[in-house]
C-alpha positions as CSV (number, residue, x, y, z in Angstrom):
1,X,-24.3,4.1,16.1
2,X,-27.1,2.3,17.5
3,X,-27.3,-1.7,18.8
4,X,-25.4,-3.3,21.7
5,X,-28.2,-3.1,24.3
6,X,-31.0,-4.0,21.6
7,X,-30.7,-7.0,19.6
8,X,-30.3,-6.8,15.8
9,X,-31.8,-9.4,13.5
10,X,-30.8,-9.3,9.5
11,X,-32.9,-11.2,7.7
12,X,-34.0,-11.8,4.0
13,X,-30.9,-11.8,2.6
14,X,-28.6,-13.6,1.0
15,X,-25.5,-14.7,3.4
16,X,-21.8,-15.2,2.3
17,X,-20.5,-16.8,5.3
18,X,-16.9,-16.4,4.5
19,X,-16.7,-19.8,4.7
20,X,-16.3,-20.8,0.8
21,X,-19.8,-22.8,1.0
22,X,-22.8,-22.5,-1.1
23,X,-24.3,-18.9,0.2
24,X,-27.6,-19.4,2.2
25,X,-30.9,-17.4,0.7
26,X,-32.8,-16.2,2.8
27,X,-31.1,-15.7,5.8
28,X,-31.4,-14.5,9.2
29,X,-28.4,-13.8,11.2
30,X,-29.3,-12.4,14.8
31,X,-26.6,-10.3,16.9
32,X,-27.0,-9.8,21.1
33,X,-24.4,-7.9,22.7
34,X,-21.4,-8.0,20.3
35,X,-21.5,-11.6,19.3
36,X,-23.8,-13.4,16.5
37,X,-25.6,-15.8,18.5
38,X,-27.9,-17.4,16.1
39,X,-27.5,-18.1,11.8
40,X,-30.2,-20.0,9.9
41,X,-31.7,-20.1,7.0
42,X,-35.2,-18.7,6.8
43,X,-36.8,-16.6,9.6
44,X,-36.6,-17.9,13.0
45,X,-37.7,-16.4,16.4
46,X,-36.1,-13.3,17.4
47,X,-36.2,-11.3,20.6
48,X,-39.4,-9.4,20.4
49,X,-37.5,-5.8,21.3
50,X,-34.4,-6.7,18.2
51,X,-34.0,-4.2,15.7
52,X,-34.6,-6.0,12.4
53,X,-32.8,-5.1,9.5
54,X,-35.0,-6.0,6.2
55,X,-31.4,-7.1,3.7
56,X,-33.8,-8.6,1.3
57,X,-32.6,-8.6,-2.4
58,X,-29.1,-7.9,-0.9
59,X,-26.7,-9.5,0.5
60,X,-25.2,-9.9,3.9
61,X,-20.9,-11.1,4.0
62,X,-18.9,-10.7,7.3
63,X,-16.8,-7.1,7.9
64,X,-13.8,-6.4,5.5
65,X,-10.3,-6.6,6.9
66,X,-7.9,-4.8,5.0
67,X,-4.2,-6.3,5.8
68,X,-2.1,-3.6,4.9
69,X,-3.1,-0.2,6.3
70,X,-1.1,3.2,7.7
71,X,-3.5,4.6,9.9
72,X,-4.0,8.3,9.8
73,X,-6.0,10.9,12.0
74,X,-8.8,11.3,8.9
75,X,-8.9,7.0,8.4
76,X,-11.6,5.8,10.9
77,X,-15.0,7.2,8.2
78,X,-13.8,6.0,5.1
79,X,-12.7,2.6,6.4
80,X,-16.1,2.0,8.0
81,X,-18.4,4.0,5.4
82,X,-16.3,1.4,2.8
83,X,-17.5,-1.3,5.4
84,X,-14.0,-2.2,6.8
85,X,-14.3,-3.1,10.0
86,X,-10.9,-4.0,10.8
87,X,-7.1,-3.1,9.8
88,X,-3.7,-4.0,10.0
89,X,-1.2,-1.0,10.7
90,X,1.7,-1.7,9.1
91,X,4.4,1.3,10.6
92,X,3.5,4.0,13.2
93,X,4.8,5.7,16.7
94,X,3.7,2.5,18.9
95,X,2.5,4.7,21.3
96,X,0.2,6.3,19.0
97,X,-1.1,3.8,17.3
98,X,-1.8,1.5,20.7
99,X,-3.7,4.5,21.9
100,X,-6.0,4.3,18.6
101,X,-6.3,1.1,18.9
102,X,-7.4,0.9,22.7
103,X,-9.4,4.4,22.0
104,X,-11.5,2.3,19.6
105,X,-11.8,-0.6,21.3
106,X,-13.1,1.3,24.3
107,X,-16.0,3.1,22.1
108,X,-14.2,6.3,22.7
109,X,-13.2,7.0,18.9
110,X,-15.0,5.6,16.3
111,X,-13.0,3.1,13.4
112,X,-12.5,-0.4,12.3
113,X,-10.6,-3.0,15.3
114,X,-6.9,-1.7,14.3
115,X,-4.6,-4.6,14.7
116,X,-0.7,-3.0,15.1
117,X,3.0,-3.8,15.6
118,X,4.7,0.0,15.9
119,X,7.7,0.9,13.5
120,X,9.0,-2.8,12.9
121,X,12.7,-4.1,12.7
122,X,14.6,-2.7,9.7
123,X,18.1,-3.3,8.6
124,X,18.3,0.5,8.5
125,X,15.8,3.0,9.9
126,X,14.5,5.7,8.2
127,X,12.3,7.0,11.0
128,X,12.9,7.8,14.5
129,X,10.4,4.5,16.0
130,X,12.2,1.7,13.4
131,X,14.4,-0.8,15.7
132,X,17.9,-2.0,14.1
133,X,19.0,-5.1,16.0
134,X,22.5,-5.5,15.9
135,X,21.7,-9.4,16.6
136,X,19.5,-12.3,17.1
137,X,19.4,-11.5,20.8
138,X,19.2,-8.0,20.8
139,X,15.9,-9.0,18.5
140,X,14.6,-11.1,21.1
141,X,14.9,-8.8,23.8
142,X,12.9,-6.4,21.2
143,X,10.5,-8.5,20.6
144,X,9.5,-9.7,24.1
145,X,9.7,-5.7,24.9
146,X,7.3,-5.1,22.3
147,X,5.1,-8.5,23.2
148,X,5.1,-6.5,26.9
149,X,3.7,-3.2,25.6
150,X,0.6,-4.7,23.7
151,X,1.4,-5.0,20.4
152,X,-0.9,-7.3,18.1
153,X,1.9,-8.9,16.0
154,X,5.5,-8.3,15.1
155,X,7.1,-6.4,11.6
156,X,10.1,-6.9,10.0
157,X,11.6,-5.0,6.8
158,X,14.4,-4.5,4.4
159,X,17.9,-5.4,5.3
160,X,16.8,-7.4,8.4
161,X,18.8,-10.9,8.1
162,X,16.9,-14.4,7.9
163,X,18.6,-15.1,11.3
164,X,17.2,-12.0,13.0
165,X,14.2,-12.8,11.4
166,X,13.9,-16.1,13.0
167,X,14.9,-15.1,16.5
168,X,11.8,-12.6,16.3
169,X,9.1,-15.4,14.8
170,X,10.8,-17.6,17.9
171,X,9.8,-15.5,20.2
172,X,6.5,-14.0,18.7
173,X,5.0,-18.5,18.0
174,X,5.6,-18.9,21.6
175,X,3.5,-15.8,22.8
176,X,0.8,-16.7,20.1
177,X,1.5,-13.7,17.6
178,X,2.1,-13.7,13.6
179,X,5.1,-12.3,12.3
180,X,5.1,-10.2,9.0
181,X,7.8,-9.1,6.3
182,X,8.3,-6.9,4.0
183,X,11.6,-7.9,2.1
184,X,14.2,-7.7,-0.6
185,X,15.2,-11.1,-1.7
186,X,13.7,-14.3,-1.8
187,X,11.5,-15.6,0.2
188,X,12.3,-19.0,0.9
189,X,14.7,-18.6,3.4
190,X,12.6,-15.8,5.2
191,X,9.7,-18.7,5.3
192,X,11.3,-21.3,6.1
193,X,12.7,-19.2,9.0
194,X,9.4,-18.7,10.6
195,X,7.9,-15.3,8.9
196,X,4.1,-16.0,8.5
197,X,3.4,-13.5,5.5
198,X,4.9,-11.1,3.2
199,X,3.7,-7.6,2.2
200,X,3.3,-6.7,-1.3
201,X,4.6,-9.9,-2.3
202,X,7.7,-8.8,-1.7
203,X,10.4,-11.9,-1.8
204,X,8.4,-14.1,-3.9
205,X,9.3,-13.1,-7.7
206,X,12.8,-12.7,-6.4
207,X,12.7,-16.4,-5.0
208,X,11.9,-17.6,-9.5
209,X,14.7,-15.3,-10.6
210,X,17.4,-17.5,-11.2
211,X,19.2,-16.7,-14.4
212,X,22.4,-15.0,-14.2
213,X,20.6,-12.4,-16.0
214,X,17.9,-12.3,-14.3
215,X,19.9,-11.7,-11.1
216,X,22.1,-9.1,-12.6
217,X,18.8,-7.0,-13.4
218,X,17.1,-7.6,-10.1
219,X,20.5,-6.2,-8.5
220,X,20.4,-3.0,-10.7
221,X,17.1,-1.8,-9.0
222,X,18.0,0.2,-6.5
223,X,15.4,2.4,-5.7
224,X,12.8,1.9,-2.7
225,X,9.6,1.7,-4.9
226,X,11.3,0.0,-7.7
227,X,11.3,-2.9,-5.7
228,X,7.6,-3.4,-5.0
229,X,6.9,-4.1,-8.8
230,X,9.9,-4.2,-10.9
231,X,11.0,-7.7,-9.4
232,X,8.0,-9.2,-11.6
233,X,9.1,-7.9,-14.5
234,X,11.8,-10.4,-14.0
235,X,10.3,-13.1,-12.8
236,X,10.8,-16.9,-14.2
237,X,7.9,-18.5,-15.0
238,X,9.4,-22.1,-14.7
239,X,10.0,-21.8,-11.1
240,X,6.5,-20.4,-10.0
241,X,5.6,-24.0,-8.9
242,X,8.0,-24.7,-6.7
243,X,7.8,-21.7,-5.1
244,X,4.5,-22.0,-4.9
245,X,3.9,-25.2,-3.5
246,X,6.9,-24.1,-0.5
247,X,4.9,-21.7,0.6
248,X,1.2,-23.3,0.4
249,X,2.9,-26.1,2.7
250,X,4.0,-23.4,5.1
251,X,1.3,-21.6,5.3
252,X,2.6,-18.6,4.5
253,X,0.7,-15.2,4.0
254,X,0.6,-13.1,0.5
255,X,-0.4,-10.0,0.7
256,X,0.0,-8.6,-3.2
257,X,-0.9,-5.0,-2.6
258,X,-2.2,-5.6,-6.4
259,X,-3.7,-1.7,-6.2
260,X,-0.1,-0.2,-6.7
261,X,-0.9,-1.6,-10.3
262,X,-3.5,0.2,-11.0
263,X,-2.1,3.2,-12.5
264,X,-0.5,1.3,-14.8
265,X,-3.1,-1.1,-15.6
266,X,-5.3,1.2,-17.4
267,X,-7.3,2.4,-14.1
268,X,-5.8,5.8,-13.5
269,X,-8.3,8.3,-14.9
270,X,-11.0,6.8,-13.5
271,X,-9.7,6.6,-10.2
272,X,-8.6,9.9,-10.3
273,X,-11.7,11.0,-11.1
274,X,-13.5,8.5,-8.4
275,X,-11.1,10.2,-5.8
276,X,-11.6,13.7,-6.7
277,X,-15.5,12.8,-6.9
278,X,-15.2,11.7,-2.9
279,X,-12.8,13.8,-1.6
280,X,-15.2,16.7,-2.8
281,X,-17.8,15.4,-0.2
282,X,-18.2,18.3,2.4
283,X,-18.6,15.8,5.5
284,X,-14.3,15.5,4.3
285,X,-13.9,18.3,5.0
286,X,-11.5,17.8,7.8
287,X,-9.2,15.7,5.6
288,X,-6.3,18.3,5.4
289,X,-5.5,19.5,2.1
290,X,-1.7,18.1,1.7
291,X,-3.4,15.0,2.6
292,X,-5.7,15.2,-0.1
293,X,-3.5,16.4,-2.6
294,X,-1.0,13.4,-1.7
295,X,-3.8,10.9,-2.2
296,X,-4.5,12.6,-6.1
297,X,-1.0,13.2,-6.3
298,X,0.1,9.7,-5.8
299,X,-1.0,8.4,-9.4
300,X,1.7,11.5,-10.3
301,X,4.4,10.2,-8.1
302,X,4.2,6.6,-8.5
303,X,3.5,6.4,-12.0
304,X,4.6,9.9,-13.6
305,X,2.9,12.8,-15.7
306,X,0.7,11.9,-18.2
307,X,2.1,12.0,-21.7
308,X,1.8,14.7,-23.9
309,X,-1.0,14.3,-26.6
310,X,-1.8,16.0,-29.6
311,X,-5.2,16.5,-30.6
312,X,-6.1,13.6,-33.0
313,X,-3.0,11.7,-32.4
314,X,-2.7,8.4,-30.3
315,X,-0.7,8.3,-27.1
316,X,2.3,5.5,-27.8
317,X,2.2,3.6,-24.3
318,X,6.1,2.7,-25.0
319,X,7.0,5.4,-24.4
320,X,5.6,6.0,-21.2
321,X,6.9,5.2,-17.6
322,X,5.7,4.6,-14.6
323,X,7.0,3.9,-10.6
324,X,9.3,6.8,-10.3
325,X,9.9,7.2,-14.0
326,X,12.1,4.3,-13.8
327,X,10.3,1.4,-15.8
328,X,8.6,1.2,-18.8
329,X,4.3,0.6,-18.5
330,X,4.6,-2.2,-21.4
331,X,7.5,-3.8,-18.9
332,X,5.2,-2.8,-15.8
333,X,2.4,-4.8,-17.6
334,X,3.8,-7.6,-18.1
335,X,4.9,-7.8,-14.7
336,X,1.2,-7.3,-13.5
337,X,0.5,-10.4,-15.8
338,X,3.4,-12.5,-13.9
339,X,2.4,-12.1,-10.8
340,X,-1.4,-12.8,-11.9
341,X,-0.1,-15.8,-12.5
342,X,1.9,-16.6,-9.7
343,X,-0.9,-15.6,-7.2
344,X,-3.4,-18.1,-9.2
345,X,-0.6,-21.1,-9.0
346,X,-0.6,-20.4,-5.0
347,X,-3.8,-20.5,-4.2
348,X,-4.7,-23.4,-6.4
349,X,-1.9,-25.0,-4.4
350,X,-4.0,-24.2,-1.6
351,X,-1.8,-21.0,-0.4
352,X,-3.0,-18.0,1.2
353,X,-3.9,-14.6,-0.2
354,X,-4.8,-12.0,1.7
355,X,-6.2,-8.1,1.4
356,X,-4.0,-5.3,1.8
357,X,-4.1,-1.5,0.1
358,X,-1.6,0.8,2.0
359,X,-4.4,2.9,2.8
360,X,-3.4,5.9,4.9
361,X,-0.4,7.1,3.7
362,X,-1.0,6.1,-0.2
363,X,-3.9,5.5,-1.6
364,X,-7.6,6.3,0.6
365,X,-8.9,3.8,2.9
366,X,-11.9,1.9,2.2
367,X,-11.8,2.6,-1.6
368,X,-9.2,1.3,-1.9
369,X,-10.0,-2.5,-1.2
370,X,-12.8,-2.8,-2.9
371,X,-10.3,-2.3,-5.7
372,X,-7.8,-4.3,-4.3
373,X,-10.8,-7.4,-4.6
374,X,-11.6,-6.7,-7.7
375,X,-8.1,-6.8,-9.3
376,X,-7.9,-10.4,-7.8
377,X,-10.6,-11.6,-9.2
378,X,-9.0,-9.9,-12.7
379,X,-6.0,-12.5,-11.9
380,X,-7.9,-15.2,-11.9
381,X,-8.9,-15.9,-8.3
382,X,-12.8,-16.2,-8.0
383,X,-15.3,-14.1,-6.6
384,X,-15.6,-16.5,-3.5
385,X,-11.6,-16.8,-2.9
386,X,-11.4,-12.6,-3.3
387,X,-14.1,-12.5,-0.6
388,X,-12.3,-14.9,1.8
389,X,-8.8,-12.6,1.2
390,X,-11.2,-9.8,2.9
391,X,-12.7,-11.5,5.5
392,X,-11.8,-15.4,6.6
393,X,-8.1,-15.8,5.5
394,X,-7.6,-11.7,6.2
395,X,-8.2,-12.8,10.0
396,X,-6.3,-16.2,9.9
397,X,-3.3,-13.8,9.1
398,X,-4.2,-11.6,11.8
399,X,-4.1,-14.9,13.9
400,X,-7.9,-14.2,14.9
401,X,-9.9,-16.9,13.1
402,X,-11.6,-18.0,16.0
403,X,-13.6,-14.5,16.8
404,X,-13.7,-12.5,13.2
405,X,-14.1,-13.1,9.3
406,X,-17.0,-15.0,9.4
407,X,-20.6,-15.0,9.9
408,X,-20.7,-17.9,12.3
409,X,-22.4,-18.3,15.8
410,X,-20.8,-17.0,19.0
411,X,-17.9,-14.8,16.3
412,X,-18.1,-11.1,16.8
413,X,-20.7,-9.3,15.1
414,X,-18.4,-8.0,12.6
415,X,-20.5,-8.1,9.2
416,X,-21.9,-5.6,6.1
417,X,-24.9,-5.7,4.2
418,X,-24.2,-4.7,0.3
419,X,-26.5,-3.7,-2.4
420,X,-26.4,-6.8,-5.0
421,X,-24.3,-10.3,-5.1
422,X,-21.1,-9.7,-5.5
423,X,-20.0,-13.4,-6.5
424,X,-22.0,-12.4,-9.8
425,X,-19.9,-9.1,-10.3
426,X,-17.5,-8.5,-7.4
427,X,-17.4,-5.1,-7.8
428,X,-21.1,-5.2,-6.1
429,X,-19.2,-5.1,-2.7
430,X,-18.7,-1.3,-3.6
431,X,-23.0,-0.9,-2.7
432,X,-23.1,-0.8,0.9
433,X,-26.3,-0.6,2.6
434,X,-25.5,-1.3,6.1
435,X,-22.2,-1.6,8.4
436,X,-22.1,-3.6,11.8
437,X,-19.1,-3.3,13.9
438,X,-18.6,-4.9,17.0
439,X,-22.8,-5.7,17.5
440,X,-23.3,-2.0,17.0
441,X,-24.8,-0.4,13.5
442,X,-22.6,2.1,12.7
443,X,-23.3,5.9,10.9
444,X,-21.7,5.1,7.6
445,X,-22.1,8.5,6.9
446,X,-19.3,11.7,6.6
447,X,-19.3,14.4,9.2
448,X,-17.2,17.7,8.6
449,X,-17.4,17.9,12.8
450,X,-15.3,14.5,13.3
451,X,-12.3,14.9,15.1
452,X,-9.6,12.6,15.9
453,X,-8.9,12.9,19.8
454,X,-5.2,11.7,20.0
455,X,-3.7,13.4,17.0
456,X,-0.6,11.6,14.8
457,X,3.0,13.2,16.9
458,X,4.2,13.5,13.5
459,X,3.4,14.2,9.7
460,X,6.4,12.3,8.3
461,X,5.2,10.2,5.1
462,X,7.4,7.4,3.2
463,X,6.1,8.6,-0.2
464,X,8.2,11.0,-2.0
465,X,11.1,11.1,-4.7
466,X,15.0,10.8,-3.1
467,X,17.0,13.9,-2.8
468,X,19.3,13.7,-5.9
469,X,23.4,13.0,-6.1
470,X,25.3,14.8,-8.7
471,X,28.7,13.0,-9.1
472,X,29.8,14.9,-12.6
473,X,29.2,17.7,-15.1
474,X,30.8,17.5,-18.3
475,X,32.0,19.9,-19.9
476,X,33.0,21.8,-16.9
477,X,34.4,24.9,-18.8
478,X,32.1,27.7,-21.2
479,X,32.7,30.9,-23.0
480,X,30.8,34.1,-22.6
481,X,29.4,34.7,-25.9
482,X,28.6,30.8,-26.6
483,X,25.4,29.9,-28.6
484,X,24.3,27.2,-25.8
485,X,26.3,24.4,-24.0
486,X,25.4,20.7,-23.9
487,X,26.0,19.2,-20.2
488,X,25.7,15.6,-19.5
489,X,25.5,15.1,-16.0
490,X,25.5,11.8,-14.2
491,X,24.8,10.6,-10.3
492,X,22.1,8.5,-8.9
493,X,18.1,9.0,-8.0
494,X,17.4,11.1,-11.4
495,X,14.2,10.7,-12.9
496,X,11.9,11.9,-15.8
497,X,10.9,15.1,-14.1
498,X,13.9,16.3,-12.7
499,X,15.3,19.2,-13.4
500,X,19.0,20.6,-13.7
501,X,19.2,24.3,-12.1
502,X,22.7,26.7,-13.8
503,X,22.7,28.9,-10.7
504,X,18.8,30.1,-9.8
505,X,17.6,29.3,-13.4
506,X,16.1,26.0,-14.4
507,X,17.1,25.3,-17.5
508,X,16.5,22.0,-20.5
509,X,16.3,19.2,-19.6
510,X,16.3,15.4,-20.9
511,X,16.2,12.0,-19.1
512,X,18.5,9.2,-20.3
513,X,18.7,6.9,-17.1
514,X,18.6,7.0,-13.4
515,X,22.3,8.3,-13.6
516,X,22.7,10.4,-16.4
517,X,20.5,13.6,-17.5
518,X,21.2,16.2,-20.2
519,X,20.6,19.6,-20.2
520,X,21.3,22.7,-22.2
521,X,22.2,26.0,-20.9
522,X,21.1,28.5,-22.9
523,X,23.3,31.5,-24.6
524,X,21.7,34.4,-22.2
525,X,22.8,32.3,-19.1
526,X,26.2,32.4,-20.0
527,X,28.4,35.7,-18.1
528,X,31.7,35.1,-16.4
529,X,31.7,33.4,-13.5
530,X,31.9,30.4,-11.6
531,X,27.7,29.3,-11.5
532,X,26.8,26.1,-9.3
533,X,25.1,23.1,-11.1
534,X,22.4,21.7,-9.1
535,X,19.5,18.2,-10.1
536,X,16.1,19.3,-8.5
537,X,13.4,16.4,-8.0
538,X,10.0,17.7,-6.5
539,X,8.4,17.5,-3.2
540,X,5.5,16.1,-2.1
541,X,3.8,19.6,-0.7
542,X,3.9,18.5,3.1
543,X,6.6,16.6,3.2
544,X,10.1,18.6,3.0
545,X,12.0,15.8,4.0
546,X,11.5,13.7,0.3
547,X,12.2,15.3,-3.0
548,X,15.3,18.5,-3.1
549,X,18.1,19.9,-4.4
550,X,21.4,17.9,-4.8
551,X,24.7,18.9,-3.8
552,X,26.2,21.7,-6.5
553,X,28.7,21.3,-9.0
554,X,31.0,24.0,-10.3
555,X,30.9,25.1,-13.9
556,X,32.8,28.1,-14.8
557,X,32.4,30.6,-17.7
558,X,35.1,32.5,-18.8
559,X,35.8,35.2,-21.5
560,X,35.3,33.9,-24.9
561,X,38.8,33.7,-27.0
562,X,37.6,36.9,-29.3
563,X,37.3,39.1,-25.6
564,X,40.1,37.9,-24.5
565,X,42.0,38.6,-27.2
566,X,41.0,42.3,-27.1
């Protein structure tokens, strides 16, 4: 890193603001300490001992804020070398993640500003650091507990209750902090109770579906990361506006996560290959390997194995599925296309869309938002409006307008220089020349040597397939000697890849539905004995807790009639 004690003085280049204006050629931006104190256009005086950073032909845009992060051990390069310069931490051991945050903030670990709340309030915890209030004012005396120990803004998630909800965005407006949800139904009331923003746009396609249809589907999806995406594959056009308009006179927040898509949207083996490309790099090299392998692996888990192909024959998308198995990509697609939609009819109701990626834990950090910018501009969003999702609307959410995500005099010196304009092609904000964090230019480079200081207290991930039920096998009964036996077995949490086990041996199997699988046991399988019937869905490598072996069924196998009668 270099700067801080000398000045630095960009000039030359062409500056996006943040602010939505006309961008200024020419520029010269000039950085003492860690605040810009001077932005003109053309050259003006600098201090004669600055550092002057020549950005002609490129162009200069405040730092990248990416809304919706899990910060990991291995995050701090990639954010910054991606020229993220701060994050929102979405779920971790508070402890941890306030010691990151401070550990940066005090120049004693390099990353982006982290910006954290700790495991959240859930309606049901699934981790040992998520908080269940039984009421509203067991939620305020969370809250101000949490307000006590430092943390940046407060979380809820699934199952908490608008009323809890509003007892914690009571208490967070009156310290000055933002309150966040991620949730399973509409919106409106979650809003109008005081939440500032939503994750993944969770709430909002729930908040059209009206249709007694429509709400009969959206009850039938059960599972976890169903609920991201399929809700859009239900939702009502004809209520998009007044939805819309709610929220843009509220205020409220929309982060889309719109890089959960991607798979699906034609992206996936390019990205793979762009992943495996980076993660190749030996200054990665203290990335662990599960961790890798979960970041490839996630276009598997999410979206499912690629189809089968014959040479010379054309792969027939209908037939594929994607998130867990569970809905079709042609259903997936048009969901994508719904909430394109939706997210154009906020903002040009003046509503607020913001960056997020769930980098970290799903997909790798940095990357990762330059693709989340460029699938808004896809939807329809300009350039200009993707850019302000990143930087001056990213820190209004963060409730830090006043010091970060824009180029403006006496803001911190938060800003990056890229390689081309990205308002002409937005994917431009991929080239980056130069990163300044906090007045100081920062090593954008990868080091095999970097270390985290305060490693993660635990490896626990939120990414993996549910440990199957088996409720029934039918038939129950075989005969030794039989050809083969045709079980239908149903339960809950099945999906495409699962795999029914007669004793220790896998054996045929074919999805129908998330309850009902077929398999076949085949003739040499079947001697006399009782032999227990188990549904296998696979693990993630590191994480033992996700994926497994159902509970067993008996099936029995007796003599066959002809043996018996012997």
């Amino acid at each position: 890193m270099a700067g801080r004690e000398t000045p630095i003085v960009v000039q030359g280049g062409r500056l996006i603001d943040g602010n939505g204006g006309k961008p200024v050629d020419h520029a010269t931006v000039v950085i003492e300490g860690n605040r810009i104190t001077r932005v003109a256009a053309g050259k003006v005086d600098a201090p004669k001992e600055a550092r002057v950073i020549d950005a002609s032909g490129k162009t200069v845009l405040p730092g990248l804020i990416d809304n919706h992060v899990h910060y990991r051990n291995h995050s701090a390069e990639l954010f910054l070398a991606h020229g993220v310069t701060s994050v929102r931490d979405l779920g971790n051991p508070l402890g941890w993640i306030l010691a990151q945050r401070d550990g940066v903030a005090m120049g004693k670990i390099p990353g982006p500003r982290i910006f954290c709340a700790g495991g959240g309030f859930y309606g049901r915890a699934t981790a040992e650091f998520h908080m269940v209030p039984a009421d509203p004012d067991e939620a305020r005396r969370a809250t101000v507990e949490l307000m006590n120990q430092g943390v940046d803004y407060l979380k809820t998630h699934l199952g908490v209750p608008p009323d809890i909800a509003h007892a914690v965005a009571e208490e967070a407006h009156e310290a000055g902090l933002r309150v966040t949800g991620h949730l399973e139904s509409s919106i409106l009331p979650y809003a109008a109770a005081g939440v500032d923003g939503v994750e993944h746009a969770t709430g909002c396609a729930e908040a059209t579906i009206r249709s007694e249809e429509g709400l009969r589907k959206l009850a039938s999806i059960k599972l976890w990361l169903a609920k991201f995406l399929g809700p859009w594959t239900l939702a009502e056009r004809e209520h998009f506006s007044e939805v819309t308009e709610f929220l843009a006179k509220r205020g409220t927040f929309i982060e889309p996560t719109m890089v959960l898509w991607g798979s699906s949207m034609g992206m996936r083996e390019r990205w793979e290959r762009e992943d495996y490309e980076l993660l190749k790099s030996p200054g990665l090299s203290y990335i662990p390997e599960d961790q890798r392998l979960l970041w490839l692996d996630h276009h598997y888990l999410a979206y499912g194995p690629r189809p089968k192909q014959e040479p010379g024959q054309d792969v027939v998308i209908g037939n594929r599925y994607s998130i867990y198995g569970i809905l079709p990509e042609d259903q997936l697609r048009e969901g994508h296309r719904r909430l394109q939609m939706f997210l154009c009819e906020l903002v040009t109701a003046g509503g607020h869309v913001v960056t997020g990626t769930d980098a970290g834990a799903a997909v790798i950090p940095g990357r990762s938002l330059h693709r989340e910018m460029g699938f808004l501009v896809a939807a329809g969003l300009s350039p200009m409006q993707a850019i302000q999702a990143a930087t001056k609307v990213g820190a209004d959410y963060l409730g830090k307008g006043s010091e970060l995500g824009t180029v403006e005099e006496g803001k911190l010196a938060d800003l990056i220089v890229v390689n081309g304009d990205p308002l002409m092609d937005i994917t431009h904000i991929r080239e980056i020349d130069t990163v300044i964090k906090d007045g100081e230019i920062i090593d954008t480079r990868y080091h095999a040597t970097f270390c985290n200081p305060i490693p993660r207290p635990t490896s626990r991930e939120f990414y993996g397939y549910p440990v199957p039920k088996l409720e029934e096998v039918s038939p129950k009964v075989g005969c030794e000697g039989d050809r083969k036996i045709e079980l239908t077995l149903k339960g809950s949490d099945f999906f495409p890849n699962s795999c029914v086990c007669f004793g220790g041996s896998s054996i045929p199997t074919r999805f129908i539905s998330q309850s009902q699988l077929a398999a076949t046991v085949p003739s040499h399988l079947l001697r006399v004995c009782t032999v227990p019937v188990t549904v296998v869905n696979p693990k993630p490598r590191e994480f033992p807790d996700r994926g497994g072996t159902s509970n067993a069924l008996p099936f029995m196998v007796k003599f066959s009639p002809v043996a018996e009668a012997l």
